[in-house]
C-alpha angles and dihedrals in degrees: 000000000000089000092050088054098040092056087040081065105040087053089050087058096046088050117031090192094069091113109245081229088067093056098045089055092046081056107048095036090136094059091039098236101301133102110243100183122122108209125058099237088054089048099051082045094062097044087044094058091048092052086055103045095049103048 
């Protein structure tokens, strides 16, 4: 899983145009793209870390 992620962003950085949705999909692929948490401060937690992680 690492090295995948670790190719999807190289290749993010090769092509600017790979869309940054792909790669938060291809991120949250067990939860299937959505954000499954209950309270407010969870949810912004989550997005927050993916937000992270993708830029």
């Amino acid at each position: 899983m690492v090295n995948s992620v670790v190719r999807l962003y190289v290749a993010k950085e090769q092509f600017p145009t790979l869309s940054i949705h792909s790669l938060r999909r291809f991120l949250m692929v067990a939860r299937q793209g959505e954000l499954r948490q209950r309270k407010q401060e969870d949810l912004a937690n989550q997005s927050s870390c993916l937000t992270l992680v993708t830029k």
